[in-house]
C-alpha positions as CSV (number, residue, x, y, z in Angstrom):
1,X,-16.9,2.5,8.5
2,X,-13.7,4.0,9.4
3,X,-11.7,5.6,6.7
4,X,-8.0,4.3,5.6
5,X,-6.2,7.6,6.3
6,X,-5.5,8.7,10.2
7,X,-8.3,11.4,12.0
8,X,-5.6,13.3,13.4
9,X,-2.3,14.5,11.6
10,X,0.4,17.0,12.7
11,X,3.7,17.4,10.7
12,X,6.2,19.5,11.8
13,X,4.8,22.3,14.0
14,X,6.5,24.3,16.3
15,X,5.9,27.1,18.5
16,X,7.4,30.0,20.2
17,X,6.3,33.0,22.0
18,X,8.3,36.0,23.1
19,X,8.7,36.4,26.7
20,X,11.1,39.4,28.1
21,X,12.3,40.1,24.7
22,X,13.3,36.4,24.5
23,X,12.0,33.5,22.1
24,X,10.6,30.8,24.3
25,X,10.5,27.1,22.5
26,X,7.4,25.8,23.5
27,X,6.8,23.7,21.2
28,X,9.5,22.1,18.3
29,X,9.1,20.0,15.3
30,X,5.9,17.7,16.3
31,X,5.0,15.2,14.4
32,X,2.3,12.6,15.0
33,X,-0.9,11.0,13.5
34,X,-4.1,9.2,15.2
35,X,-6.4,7.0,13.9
36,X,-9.9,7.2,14.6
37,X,-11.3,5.6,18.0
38,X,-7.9,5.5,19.3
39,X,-6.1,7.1,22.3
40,X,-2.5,9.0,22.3
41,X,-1.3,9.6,25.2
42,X,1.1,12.5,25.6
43,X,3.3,12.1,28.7
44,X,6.2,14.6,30.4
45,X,7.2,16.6,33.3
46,X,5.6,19.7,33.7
47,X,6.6,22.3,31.4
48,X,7.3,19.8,28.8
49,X,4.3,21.7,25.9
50,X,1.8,19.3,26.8
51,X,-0.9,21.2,27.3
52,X,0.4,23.8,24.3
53,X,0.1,21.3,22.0
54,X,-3.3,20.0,23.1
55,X,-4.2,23.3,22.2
56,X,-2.3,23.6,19.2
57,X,-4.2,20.8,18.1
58,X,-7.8,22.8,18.5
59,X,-6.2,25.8,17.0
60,X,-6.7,27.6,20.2
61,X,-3.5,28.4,19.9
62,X,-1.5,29.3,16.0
63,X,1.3,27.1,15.1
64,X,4.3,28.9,13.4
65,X,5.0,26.4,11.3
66,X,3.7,22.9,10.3
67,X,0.6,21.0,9.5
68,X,-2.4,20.0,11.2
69,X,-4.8,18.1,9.2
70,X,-7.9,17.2,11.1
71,X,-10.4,14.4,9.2
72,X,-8.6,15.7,5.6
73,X,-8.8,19.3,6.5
74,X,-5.4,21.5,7.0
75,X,-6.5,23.3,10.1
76,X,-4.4,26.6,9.0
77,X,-6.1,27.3,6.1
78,X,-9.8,27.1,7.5
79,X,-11.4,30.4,8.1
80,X,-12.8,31.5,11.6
81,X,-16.2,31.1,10.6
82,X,-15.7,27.4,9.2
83,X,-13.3,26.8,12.5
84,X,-16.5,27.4,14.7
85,X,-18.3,25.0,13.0
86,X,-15.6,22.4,12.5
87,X,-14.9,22.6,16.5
88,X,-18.1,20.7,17.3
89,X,-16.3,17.5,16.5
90,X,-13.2,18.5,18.3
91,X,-14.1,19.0,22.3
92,X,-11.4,19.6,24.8
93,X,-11.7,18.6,29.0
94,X,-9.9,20.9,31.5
95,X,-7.5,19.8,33.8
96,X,-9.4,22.5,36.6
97,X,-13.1,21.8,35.9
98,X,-14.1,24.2,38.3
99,X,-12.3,26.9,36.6
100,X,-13.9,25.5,33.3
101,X,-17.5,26.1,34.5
102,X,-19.0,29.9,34.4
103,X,-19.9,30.3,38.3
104,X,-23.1,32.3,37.2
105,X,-24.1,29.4,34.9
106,X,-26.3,26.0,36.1
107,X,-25.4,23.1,35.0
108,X,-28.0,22.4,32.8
109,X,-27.2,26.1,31.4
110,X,-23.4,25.0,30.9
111,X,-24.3,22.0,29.2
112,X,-27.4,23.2,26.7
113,X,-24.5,26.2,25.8
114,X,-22.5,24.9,23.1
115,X,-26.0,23.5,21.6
116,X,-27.1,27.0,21.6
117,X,-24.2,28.6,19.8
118,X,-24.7,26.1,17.3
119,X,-28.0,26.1,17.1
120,X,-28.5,22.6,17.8
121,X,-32.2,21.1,18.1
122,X,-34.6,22.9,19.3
123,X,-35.3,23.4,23.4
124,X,-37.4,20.5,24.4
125,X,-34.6,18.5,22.1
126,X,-31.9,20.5,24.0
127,X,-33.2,19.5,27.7
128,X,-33.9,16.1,26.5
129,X,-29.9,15.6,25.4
130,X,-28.7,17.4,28.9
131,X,-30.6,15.0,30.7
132,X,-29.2,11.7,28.6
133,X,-25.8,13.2,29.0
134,X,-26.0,13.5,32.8
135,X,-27.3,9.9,33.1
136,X,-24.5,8.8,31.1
137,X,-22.1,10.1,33.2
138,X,-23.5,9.6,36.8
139,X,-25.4,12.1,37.7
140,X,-28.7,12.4,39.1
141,X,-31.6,15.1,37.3
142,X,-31.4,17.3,40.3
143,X,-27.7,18.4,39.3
144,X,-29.0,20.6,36.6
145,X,-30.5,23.2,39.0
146,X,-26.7,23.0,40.5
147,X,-24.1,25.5,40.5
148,X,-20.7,25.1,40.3
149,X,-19.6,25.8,43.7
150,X,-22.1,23.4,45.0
151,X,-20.5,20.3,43.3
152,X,-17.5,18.2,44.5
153,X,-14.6,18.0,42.0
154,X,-15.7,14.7,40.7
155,X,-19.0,15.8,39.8
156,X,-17.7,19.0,38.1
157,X,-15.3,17.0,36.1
158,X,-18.5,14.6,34.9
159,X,-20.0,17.6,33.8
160,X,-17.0,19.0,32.1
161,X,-17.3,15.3,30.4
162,X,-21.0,15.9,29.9
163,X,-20.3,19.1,28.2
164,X,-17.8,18.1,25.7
165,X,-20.4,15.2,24.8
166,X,-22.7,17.6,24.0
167,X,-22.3,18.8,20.7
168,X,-21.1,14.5,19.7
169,X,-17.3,15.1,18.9
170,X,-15.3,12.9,16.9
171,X,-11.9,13.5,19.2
172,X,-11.6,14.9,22.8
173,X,-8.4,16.3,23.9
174,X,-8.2,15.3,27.4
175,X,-6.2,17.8,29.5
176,X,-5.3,16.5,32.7
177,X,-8.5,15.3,33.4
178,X,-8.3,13.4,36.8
179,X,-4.8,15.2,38.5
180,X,-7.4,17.5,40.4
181,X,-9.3,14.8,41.8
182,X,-8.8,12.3,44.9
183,X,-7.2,8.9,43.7
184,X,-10.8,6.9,44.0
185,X,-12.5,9.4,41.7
186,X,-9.7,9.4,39.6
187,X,-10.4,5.4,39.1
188,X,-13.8,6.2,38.3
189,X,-13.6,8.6,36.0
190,X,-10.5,6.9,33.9
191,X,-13.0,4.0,33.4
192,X,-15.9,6.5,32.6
193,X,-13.7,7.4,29.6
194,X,-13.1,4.5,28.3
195,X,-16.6,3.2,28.4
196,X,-17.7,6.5,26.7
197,X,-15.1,6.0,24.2
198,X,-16.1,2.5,23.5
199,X,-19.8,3.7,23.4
200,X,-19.1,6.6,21.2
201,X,-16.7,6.1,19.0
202,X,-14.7,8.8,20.4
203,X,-10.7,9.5,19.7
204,X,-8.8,10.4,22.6
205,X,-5.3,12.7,23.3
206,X,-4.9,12.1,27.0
207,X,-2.5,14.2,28.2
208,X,-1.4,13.5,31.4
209,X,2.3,13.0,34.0
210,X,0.4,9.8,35.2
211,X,2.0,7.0,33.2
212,X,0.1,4.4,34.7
213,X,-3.1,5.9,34.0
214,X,-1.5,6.7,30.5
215,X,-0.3,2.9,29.7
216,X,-4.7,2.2,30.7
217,X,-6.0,4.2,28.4
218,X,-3.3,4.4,25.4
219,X,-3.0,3.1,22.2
220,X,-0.1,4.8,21.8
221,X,2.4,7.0,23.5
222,X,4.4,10.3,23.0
223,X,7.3,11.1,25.6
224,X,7.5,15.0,25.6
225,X,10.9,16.5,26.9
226,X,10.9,20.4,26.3
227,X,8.8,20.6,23.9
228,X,10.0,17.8,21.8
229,X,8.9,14.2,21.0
230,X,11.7,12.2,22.6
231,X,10.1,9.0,21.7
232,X,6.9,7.5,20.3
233,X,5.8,4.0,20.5
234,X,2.6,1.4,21.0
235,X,1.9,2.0,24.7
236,X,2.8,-2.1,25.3
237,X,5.9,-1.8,23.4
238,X,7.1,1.8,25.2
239,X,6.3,0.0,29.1
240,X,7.9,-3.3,27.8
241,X,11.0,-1.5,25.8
242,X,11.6,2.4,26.7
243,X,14.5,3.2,24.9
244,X,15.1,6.9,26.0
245,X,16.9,7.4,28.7
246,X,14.6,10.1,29.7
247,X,11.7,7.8,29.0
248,X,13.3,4.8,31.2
249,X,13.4,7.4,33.9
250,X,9.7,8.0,34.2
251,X,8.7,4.3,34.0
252,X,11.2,3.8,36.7
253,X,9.4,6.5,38.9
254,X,6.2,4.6,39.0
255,X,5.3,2.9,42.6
256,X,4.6,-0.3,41.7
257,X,4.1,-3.1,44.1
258,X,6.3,-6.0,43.1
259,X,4.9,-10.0,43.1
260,X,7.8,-11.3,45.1
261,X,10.9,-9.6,47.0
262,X,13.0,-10.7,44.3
263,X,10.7,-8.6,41.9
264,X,11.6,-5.5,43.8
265,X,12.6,-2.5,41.6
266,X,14.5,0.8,42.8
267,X,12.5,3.1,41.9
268,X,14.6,6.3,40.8
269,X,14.2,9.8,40.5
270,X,15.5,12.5,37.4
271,X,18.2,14.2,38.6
272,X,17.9,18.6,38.0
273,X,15.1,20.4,36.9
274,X,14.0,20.9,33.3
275,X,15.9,23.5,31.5
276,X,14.4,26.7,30.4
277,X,12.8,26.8,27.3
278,X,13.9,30.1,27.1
279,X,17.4,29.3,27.1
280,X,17.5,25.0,26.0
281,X,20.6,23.5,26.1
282,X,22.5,22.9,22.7
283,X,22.6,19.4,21.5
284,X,20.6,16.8,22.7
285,X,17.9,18.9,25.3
286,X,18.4,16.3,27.6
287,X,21.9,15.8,27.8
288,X,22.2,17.9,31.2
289,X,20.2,15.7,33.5
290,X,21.0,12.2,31.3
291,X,23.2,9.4,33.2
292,X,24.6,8.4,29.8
293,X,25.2,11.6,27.9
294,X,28.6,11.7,26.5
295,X,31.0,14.3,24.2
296,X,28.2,13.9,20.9
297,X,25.2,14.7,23.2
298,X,26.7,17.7,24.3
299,X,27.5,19.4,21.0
300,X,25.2,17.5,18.1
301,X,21.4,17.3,17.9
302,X,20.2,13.9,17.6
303,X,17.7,12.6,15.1
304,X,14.7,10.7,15.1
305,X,15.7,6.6,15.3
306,X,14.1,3.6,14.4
307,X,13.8,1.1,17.2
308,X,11.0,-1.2,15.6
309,X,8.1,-1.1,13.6
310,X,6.0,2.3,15.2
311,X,8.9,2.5,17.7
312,X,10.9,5.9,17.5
313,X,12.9,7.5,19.8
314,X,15.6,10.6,19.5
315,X,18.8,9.8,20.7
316,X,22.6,8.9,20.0
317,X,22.1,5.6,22.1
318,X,19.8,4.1,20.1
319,X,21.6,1.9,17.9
């Protein structure tokens, strides 16, 4: 029975680091909550805080300021030794799954691991869960004896998803998970999570540049633009009404192929290169690359809008 108040929380919380004697914004005023067994999908260029955030989220990195309230617990005032234990329901998948793996380690060693730290089950329990969990993802026994270097991305990436099975999470923060891997793998594995999700009960944060593999999986979707949430919406409402110009500009990026010639879209491209976050621009962070920026986006901050019920976006245009 799912509970009334959101798995997920995060009010407020920023993050900078100091880079050449200079702040870098990495991260700025985030705010966003996720119900249990649902996805949020957190899209951008690269360079955006993405994958900060997703880490932010495990407390594998410390915010400087805000909340993060995971299943009614405030993140920031757990101690390490609680943390541990708390961290088997929050699992993370690497964009590089290759780099995820220990080379020296077998499959079946990298699996059985995190049981092992947290002493779950005993051996012949152990073996019995790493050979369920490669079943479930597609593998054949024999993969166990494998090492790394002897498995196609693919098949490193199902054990990267076997792995953060392991220890039965509530939420997985999905890093990139298929931009490593060739387009017909990528299909595959998409639809692997979703069916483990389904199967599970699992809560997703799918972070990703793909927006069409984004708009499949999401519930609901966060535009980040250097560092910031630019908008947030239900993933049918942001695909049927982005409202952002910067979010307009991604959706038209994707190839699509249109139904008739008269369908046929222009598909455009953002002008410039994302600022540095060591040195963002004043005002609206967007305004330098934005067809419509005018005087006020130049010299004032926007503020978080309404558009509709669960729609937000931040921006002078938005009415």
């Amino acid at each position: 029975m799912l509970s009334n108040s959101p798995l997920l929380q995060v009010e407020n919380v920023s993050k900078t680091f100091r880079v050449q004697g200079k702040k870098l914004h990495a991260i700025e005023n985030v705010s966003f909550t996720l119900e249990a067994e649902k996805t949020l999908g957190i899209v951008g260029e690269s360079g955006s805080g993405k994958s900060t955030l997703g880490r932010m989220v495990l407390r594998l990195l410390e915010s400087d300021k805000g909340k993060i309230i995971f299943d009614g617990m405030d993140l920031s005032k757990i101690k390490k030794k609680h943390l541990r234990e708390l961290r088997q329901q929050m699992q993370i998948i690497f964009q590089d799954p290759k780099a995820s793996l220990n080379p020296r380690m077998t499959v079946y060693d990298a699996i059985e691991d995190a049981m092992v730290i947290h002493k779950i089950g005993t051996k012949a329990s152990r073996r019995a869960r790493v050979l369920e969990l490669l079943e479930r993802v597609g593998l054949p026994d024999e993969v166990q004896y494998a090492y790394p270097h002897e498995l196609s991305g693919g098949q490193l990436q199902r054990v990267g998803i076997a792995r953060a099975l392991s220890l039965n999470p509530k939420m997985i923060i999905c890093d990139e998970p298929v931009s490593a891997l060739d387009v017909s793998i990528q299909v595959q594995v998409i639809q692997l999570l979703k069916d483990l999700q389904k199967e599970f009960n699992l809560t997703y944060i799918f972070i990703s540049h793909n927006l069409a593999v984004v708009e499949y999986l999401s519930d609901e979707i966060a535009v980040l633009y250097l560092g910031e949430v630019v908008e947030q919406a239900p993933a049918h409402e942001l695909f049927k009404k982005p409202t952002h110009p910067y979010t307009q500009v991604l959706l038209s990026s994707i190839l699509k192929i249109p139904e008739s010639p008269e369908k046929k879209q222009k598909m455009t491209s953002i002008q410039g290169e994302i600022p540095s976050p060591l040195n963002p621009p004043n005002g609206c962070t967007f305004h330098p690359r934005c067809p419509f920026a005018t005087e006020i986006c130049v010299s004032v901050k926007p503020e978080q809008r309404k558009v509709s019920e669960g729609h937000f976006a931040v921006c002078h245009l938005v009415e």
